[in-house]
SEFIZA-3560 file (N, C-alpha, C; in Angstrom, 3 decimals):
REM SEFIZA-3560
<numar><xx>116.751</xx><yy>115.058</yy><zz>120.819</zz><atom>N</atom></numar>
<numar><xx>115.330</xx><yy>115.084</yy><zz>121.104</zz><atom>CA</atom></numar>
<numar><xx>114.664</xx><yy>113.925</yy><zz>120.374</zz><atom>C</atom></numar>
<numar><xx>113.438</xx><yy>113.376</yy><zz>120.772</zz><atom>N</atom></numar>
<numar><xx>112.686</xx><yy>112.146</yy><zz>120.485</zz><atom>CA</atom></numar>
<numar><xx>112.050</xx><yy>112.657</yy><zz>119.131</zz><atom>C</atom></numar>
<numar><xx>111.611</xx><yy>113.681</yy><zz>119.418</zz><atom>N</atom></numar>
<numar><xx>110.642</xx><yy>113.986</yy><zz>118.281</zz><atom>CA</atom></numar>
<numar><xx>111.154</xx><yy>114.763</yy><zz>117.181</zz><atom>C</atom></numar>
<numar><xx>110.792</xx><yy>114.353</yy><zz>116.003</zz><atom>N</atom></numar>
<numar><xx>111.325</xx><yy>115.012</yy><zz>114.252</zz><atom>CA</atom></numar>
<numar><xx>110.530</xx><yy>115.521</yy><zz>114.128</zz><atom>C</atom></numar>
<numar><xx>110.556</xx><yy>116.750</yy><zz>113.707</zz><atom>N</atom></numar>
<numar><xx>109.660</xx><yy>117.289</yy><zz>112.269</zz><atom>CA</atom></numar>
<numar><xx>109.971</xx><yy>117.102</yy><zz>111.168</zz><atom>C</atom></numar>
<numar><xx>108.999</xx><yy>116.071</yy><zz>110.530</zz><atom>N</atom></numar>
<numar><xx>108.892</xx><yy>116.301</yy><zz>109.241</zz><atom>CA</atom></numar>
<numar><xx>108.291</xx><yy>117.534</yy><zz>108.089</zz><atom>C</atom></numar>
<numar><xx>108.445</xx><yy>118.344</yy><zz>108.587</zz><atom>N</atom></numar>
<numar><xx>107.614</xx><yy>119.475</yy><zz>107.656</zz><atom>CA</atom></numar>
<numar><xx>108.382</xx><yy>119.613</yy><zz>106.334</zz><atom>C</atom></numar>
<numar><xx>109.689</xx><yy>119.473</yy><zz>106.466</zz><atom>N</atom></numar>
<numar><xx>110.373</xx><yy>119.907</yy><zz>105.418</zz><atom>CA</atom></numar>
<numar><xx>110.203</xx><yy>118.562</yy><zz>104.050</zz><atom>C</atom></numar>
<numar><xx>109.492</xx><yy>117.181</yy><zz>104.450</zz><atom>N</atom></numar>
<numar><xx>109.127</xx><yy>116.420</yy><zz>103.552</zz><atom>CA</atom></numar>
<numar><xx>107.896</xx><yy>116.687</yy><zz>103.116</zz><atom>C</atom></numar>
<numar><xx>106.841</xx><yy>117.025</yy><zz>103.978</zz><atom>N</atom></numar>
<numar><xx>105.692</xx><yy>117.432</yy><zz>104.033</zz><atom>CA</atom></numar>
<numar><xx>105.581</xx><yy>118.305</yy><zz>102.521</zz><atom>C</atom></numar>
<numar><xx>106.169</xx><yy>119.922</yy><zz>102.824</zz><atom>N</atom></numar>
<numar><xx>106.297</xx><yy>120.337</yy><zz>101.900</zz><atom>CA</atom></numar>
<numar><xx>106.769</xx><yy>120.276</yy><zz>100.498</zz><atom>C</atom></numar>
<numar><xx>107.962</xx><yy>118.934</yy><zz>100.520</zz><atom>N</atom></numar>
<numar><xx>108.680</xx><yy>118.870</yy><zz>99.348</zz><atom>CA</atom></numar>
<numar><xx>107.043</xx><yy>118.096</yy><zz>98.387</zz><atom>C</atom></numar>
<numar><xx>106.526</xx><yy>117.105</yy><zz>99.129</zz><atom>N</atom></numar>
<numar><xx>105.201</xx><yy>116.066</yy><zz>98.773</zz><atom>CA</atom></numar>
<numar><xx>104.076</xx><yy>116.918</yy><zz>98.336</zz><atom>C</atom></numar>
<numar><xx>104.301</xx><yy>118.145</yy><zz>98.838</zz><atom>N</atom></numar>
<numar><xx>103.072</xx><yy>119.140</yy><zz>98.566</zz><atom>CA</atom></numar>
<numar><xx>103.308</xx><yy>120.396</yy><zz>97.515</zz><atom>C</atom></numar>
<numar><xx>104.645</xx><yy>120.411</yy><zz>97.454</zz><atom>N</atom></numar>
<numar><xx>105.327</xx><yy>121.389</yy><zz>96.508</zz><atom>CA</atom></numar>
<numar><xx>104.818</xx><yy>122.841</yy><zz>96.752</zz><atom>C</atom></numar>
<numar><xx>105.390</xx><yy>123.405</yy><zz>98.234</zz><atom>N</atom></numar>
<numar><xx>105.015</xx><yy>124.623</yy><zz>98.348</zz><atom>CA</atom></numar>
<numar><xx>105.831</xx><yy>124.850</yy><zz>99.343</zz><atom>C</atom></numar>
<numar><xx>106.132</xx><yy>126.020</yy><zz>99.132</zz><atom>N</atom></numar>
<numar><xx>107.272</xx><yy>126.907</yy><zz>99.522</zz><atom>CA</atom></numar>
<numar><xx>107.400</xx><yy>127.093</yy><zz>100.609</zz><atom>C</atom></numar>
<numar><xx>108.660</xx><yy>127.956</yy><zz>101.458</zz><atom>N</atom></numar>
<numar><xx>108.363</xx><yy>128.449</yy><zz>102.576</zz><atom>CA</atom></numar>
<numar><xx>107.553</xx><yy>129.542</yy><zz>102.816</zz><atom>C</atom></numar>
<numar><xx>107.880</xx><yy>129.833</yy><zz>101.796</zz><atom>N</atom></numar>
<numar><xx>107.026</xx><yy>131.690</yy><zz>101.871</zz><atom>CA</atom></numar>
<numar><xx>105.527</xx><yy>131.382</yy><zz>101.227</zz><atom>C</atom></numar>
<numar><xx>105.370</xx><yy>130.724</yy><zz>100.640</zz><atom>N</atom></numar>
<numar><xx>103.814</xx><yy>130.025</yy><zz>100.502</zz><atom>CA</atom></numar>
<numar><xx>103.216</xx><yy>129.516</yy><zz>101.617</zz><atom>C</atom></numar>
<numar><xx>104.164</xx><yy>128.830</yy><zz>102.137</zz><atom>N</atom></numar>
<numar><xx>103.223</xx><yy>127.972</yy><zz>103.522</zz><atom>CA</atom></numar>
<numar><xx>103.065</xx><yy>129.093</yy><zz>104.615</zz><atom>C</atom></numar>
<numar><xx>103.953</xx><yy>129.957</yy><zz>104.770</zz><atom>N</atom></numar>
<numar><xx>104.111</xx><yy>131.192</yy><zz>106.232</zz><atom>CA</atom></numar>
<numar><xx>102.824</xx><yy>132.055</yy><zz>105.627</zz><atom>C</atom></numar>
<numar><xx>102.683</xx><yy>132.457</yy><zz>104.684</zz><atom>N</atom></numar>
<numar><xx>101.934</xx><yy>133.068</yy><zz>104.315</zz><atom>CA</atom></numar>
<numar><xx>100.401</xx><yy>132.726</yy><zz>104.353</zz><atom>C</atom></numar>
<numar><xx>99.872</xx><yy>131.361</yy><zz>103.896</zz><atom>N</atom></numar>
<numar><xx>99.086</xx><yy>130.626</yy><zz>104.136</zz><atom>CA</atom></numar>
<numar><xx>98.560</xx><yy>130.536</yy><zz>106.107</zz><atom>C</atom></numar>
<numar><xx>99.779</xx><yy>130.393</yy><zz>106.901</zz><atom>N</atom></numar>
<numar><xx>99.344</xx><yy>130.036</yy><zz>107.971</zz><atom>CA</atom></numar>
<numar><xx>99.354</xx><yy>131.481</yy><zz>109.177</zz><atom>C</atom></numar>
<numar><xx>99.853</xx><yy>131.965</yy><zz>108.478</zz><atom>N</atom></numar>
<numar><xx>100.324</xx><yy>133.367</yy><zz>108.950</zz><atom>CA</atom></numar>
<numar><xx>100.943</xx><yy>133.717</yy><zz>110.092</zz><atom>C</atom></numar>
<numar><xx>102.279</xx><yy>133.089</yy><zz>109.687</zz><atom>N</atom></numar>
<numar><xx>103.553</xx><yy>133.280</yy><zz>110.143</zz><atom>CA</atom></numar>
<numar><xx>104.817</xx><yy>133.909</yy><zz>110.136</zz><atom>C</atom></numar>
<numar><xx>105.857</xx><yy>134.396</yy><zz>110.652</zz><atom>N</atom></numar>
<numar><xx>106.930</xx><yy>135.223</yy><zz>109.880</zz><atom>CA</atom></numar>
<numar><xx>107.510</xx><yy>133.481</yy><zz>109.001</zz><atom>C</atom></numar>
<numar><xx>108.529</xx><yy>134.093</yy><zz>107.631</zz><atom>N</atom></numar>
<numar><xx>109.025</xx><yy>133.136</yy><zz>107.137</zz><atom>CA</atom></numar>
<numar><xx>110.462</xx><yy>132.385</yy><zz>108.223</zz><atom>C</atom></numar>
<numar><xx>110.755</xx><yy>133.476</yy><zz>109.053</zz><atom>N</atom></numar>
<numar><xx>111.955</xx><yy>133.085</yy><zz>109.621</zz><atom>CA</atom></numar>
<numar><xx>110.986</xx><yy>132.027</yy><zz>111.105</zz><atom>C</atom></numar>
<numar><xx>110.328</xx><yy>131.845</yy><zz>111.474</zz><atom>N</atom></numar>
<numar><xx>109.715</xx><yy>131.161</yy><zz>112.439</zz><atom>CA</atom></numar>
<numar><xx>109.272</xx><yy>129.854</yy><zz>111.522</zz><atom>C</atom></numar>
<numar><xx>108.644</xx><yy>129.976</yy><zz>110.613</zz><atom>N</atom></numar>
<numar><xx>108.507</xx><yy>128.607</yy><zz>109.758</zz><atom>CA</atom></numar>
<numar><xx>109.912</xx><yy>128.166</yy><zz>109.539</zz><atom>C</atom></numar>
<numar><xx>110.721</xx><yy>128.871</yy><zz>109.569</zz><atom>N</atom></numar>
<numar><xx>112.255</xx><yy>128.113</yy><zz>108.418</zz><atom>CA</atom></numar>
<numar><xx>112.564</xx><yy>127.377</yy><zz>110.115</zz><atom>C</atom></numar>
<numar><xx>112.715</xx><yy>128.213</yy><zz>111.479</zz><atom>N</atom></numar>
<numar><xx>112.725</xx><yy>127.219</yy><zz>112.480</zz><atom>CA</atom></numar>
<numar><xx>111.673</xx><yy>125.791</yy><zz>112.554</zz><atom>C</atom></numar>
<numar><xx>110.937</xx><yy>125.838</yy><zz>112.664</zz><atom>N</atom></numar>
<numar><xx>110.207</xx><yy>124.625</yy><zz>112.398</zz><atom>CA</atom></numar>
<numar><xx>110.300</xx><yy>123.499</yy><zz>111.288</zz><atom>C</atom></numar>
<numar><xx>110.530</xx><yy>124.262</yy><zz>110.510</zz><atom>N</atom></numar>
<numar><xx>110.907</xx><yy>123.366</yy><zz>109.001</zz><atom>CA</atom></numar>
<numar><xx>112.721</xx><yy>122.484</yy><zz>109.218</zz><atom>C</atom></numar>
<numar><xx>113.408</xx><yy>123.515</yy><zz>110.268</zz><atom>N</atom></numar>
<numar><xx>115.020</xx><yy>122.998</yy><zz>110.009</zz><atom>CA</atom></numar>
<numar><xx>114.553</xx><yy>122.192</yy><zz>111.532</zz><atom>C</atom></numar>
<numar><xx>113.463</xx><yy>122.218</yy><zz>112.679</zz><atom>N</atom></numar>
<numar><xx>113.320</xx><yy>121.320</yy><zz>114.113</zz><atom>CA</atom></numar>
<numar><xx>114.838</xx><yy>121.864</yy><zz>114.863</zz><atom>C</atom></numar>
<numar><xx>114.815</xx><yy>123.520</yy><zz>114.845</zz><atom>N</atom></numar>
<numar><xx>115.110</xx><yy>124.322</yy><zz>115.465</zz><atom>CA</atom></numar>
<numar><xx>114.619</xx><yy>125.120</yy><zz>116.740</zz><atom>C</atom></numar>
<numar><xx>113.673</xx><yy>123.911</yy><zz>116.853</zz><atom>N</atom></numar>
<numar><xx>112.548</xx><yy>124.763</yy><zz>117.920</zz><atom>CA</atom></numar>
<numar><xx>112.325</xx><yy>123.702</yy><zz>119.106</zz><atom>C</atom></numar>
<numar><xx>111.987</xx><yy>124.263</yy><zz>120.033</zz><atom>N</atom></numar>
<numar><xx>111.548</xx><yy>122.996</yy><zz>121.481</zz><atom>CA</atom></numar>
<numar><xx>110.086</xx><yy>123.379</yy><zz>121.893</zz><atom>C</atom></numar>
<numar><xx>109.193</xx><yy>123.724</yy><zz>120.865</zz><atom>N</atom></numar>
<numar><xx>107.193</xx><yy>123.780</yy><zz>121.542</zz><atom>CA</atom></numar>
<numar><xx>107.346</xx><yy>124.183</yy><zz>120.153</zz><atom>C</atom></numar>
<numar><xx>106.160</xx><yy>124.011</yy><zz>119.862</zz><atom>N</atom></numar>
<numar><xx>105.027</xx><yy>124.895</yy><zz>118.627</zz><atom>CA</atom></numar>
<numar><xx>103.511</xx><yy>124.712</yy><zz>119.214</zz><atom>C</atom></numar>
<numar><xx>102.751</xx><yy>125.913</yy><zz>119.081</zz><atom>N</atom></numar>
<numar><xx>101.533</xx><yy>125.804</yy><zz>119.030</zz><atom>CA</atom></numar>
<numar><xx>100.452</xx><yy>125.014</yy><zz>118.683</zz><atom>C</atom></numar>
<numar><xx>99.904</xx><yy>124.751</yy><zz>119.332</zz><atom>N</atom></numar>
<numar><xx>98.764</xx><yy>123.806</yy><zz>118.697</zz><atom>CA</atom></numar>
<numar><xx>97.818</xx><yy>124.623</yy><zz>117.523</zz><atom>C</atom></numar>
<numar><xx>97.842</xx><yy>125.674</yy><zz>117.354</zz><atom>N</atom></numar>
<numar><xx>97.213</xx><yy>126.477</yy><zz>116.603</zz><atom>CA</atom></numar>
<numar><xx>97.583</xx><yy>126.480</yy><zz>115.622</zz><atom>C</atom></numar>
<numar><xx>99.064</xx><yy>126.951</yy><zz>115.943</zz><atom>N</atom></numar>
<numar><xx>99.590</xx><yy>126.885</yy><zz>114.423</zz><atom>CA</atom></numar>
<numar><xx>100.389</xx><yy>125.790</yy><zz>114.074</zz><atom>C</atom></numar>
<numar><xx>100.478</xx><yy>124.948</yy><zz>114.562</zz><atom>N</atom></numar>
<numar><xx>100.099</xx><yy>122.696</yy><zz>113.701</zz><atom>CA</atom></numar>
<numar><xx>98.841</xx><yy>122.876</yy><zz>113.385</zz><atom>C</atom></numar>
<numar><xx>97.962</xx><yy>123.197</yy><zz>113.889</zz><atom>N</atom></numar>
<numar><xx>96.837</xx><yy>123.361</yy><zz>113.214</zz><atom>CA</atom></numar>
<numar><xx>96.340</xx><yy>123.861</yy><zz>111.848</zz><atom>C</atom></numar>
<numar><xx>97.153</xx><yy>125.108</yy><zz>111.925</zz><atom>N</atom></numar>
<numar><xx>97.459</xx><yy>126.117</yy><zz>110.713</zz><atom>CA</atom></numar>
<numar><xx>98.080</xx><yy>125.209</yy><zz>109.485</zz><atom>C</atom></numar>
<numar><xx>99.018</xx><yy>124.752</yy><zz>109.955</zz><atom>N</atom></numar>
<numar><xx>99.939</xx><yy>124.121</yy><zz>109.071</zz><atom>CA</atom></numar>
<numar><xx>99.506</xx><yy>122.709</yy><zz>108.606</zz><atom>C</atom></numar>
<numar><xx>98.520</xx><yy>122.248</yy><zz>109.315</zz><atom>N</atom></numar>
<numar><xx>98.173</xx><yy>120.933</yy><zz>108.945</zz><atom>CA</atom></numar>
<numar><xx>97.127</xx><yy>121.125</yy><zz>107.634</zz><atom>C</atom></numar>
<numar><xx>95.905</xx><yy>122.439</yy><zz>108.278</zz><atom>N</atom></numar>
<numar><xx>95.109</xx><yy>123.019</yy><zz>107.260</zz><atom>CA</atom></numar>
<numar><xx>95.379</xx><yy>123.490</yy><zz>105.974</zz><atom>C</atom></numar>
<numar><xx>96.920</xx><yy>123.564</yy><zz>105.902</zz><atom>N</atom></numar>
<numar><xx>97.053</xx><yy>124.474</yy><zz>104.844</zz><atom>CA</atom></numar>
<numar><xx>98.013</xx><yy>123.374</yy><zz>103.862</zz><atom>C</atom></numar>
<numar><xx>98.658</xx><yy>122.225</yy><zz>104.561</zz><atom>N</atom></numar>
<numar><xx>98.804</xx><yy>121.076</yy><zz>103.509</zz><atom>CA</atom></numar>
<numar><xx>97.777</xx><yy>120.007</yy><zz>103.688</zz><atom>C</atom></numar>
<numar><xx>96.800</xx><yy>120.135</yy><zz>104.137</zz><atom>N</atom></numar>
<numar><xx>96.202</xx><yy>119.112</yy><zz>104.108</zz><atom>CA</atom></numar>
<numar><xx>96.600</xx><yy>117.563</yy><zz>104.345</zz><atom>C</atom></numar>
<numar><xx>96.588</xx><yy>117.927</yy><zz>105.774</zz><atom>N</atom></numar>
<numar><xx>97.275</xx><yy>116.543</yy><zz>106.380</zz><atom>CA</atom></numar>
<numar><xx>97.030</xx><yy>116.352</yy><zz>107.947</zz><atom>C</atom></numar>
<numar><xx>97.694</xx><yy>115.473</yy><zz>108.656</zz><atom>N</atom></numar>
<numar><xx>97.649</xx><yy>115.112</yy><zz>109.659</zz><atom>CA</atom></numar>
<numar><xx>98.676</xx><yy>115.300</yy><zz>110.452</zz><atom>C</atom></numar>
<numar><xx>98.678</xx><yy>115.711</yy><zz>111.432</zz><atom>N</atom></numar>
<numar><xx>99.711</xx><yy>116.306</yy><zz>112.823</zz><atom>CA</atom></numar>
<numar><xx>100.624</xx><yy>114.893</yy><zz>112.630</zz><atom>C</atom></numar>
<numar><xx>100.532</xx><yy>113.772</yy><zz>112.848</zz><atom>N</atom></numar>
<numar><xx>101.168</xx><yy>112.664</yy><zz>112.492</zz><atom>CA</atom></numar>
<numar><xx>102.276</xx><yy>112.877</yy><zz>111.890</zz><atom>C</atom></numar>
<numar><xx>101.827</xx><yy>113.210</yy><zz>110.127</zz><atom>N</atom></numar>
<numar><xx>102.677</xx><yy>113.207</yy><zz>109.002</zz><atom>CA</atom></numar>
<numar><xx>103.667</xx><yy>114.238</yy><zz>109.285</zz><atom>C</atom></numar>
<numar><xx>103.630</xx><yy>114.959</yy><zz>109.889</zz><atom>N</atom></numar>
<numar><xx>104.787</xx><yy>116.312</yy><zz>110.381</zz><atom>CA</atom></numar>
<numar><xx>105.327</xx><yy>115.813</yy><zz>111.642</zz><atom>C</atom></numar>
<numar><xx>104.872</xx><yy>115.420</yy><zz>112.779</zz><atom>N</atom></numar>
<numar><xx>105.707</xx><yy>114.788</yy><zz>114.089</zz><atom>CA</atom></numar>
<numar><xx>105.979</xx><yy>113.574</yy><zz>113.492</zz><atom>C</atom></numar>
<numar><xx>107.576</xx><yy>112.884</yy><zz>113.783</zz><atom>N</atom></numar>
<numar><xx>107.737</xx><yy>111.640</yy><zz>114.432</zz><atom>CA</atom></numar>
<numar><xx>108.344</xx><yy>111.641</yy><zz>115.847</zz><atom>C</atom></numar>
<numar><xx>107.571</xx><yy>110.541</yy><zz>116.292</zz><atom>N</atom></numar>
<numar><xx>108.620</xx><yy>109.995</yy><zz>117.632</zz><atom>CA</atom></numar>
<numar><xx>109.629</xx><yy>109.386</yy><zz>117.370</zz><atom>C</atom></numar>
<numar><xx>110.793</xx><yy>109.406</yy><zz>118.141</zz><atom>N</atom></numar>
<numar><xx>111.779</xx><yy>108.090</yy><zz>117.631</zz><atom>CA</atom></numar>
<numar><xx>112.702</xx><yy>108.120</yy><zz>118.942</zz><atom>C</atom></numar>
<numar><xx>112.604</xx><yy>107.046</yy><zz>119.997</zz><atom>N</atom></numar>
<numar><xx>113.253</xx><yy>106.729</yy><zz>120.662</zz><atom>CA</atom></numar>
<numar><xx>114.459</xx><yy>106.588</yy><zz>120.891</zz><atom>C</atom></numar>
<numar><xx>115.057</xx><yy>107.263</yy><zz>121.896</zz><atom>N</atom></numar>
<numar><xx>116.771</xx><yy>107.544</yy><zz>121.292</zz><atom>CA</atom></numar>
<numar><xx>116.863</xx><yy>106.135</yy><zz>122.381</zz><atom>C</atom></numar>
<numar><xx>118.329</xx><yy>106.135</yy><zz>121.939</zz><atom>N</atom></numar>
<numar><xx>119.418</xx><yy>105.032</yy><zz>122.462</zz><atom>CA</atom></numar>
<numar><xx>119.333</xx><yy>104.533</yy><zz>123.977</zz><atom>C</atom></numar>
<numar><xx>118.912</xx><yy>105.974</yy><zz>124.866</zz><atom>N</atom></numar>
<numar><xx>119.258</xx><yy>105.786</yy><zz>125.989</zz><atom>CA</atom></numar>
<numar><xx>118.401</xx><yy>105.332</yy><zz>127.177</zz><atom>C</atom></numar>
<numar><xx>117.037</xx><yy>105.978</yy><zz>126.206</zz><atom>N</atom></numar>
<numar><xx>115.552</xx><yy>105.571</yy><zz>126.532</zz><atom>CA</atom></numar>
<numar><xx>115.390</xx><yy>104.341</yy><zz>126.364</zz><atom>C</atom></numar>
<numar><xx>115.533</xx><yy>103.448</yy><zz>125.416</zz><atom>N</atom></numar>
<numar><xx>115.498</xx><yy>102.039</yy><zz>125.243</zz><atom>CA</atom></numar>
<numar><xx>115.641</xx><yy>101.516</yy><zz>126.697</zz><atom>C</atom></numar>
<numar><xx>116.594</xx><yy>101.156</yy><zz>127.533</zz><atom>N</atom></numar>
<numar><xx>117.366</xx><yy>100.508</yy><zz>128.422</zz><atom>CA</atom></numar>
<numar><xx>116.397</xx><yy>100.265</yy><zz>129.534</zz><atom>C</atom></numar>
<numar><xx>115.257</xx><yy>101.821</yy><zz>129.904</zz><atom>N</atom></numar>
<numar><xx>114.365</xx><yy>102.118</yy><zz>130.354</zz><atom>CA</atom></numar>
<numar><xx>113.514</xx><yy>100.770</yy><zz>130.615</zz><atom>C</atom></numar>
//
């Protein structure tokens, strides 16, 4: 897939937990630990929202794009 989540740097930069951040955004911890490992194919805009609010940041700093190999050629 093109797109990374960075959440799991996000958090290390912000120093808060999983069970701090699920809790904060109000989530189960096992649905954050998918998002955090980019175990997932959609997330909510609500809750990026949630999650952006609650480290104080930008949808940016948690998505990257990154063009795979095959797309290039395109």
């Amino acid at each position: 897939m093109a797109i990374i989540l960075r959440l799991d740097r996000m958090m290390a930069d912000r120093k808060i937990s999983l069970n701090e951040l699920a809790e904060k955004v109000g989530i189960a911890n096992v649905n954050l630990s998918k998002i955090k490992t980019g175990k997932i194919s959609a997330i909510r805009f609500s809750t990026l929202d949630a999650i952006c609010d609650a480290l104080d940041c930008q949808p940016g700093e948690i998505l990257e794009y990154k063009r795979e190999a095959a797309e290039k050629k395109l």
